[in-house]
Structure formats: structure tokens, C-alpha cells
N, C-alpha and C positions, 0 to 999 in steps of 0.2 A: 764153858763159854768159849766161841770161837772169836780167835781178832784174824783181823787182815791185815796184811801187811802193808809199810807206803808203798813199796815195791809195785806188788799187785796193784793195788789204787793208780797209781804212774805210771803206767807201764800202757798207756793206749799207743795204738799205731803210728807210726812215724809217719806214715803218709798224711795221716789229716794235717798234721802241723806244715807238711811242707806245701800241701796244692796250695795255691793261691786262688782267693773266692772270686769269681769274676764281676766286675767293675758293673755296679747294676746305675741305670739311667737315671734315677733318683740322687744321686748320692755322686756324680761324676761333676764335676766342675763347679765346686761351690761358690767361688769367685764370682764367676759370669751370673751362674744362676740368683743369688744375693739381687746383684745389682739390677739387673732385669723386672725381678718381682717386684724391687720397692718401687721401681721408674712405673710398672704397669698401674699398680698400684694407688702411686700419685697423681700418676698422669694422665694412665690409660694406654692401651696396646699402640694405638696410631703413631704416642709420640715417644714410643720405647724402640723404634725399629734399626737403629744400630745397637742397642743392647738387646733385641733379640739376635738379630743376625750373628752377636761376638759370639753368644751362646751357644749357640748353634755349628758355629765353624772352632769351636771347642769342645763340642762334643763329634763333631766328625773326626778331629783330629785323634780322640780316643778310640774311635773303632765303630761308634755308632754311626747305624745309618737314619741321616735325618733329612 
């Protein structure tokens, strides 16, 4: 019967740990985004339109283009 070692087991690539996953639009600025859904939600898109605008100028701020 063969074992393995933790070694072998642990021993993946140093680089996956290090890249950093890039910032997907879903999951970027949950703050804004929260408050946005429940206002459209409540209220309806018409009378959300500075909480869509914050959202929006908090996602450009991270790199997305909106």
C-alpha cells in the first residue's frame, strides 16, 4: 500500500496563490449595489436614479466600463 505524503499533497504552485482573480462585475461594490436593488425594488427604477447613478460611478471607479 502506497501513502502520499502532506508534502506532495501541498506542494501546488506558488503562483496560483499569488495571482489575484480579477474583480468580476457581479460581486464589485456591494454597498451600492444592496441599496440600489432594494430602492428599485420598492420603488421602481424611476425613483432609484441617484442610487443607480452611485452605483454606477463605483463601478467605474474600479475599472469597469459602464
Amino acid at each position: 500500500m502506497s501513502t502520499v505524503s502532506a508534502a506532495s499533497v501541498d506542494s501546488a504552485p506558488a503562483t496560483q496563490c499569488a495571482e489575484p482573480k480579477p474583480l468580476r462585475p457581479c460581486c464589485a461594490c456591494p454597498e451600492t449595489k444592496k441599496v440600489r436593488d432594494a430602492c428599485i425594488i420598492e420603488k421602481g427604477e424611476d425613483q432609484c436614479s441617484e442610487l443607480i447613478e452611485a452605483h454606477k460611478d463605483c463601478m467605474r471607479a474600479l475599472g469597469f466600463k459602464i
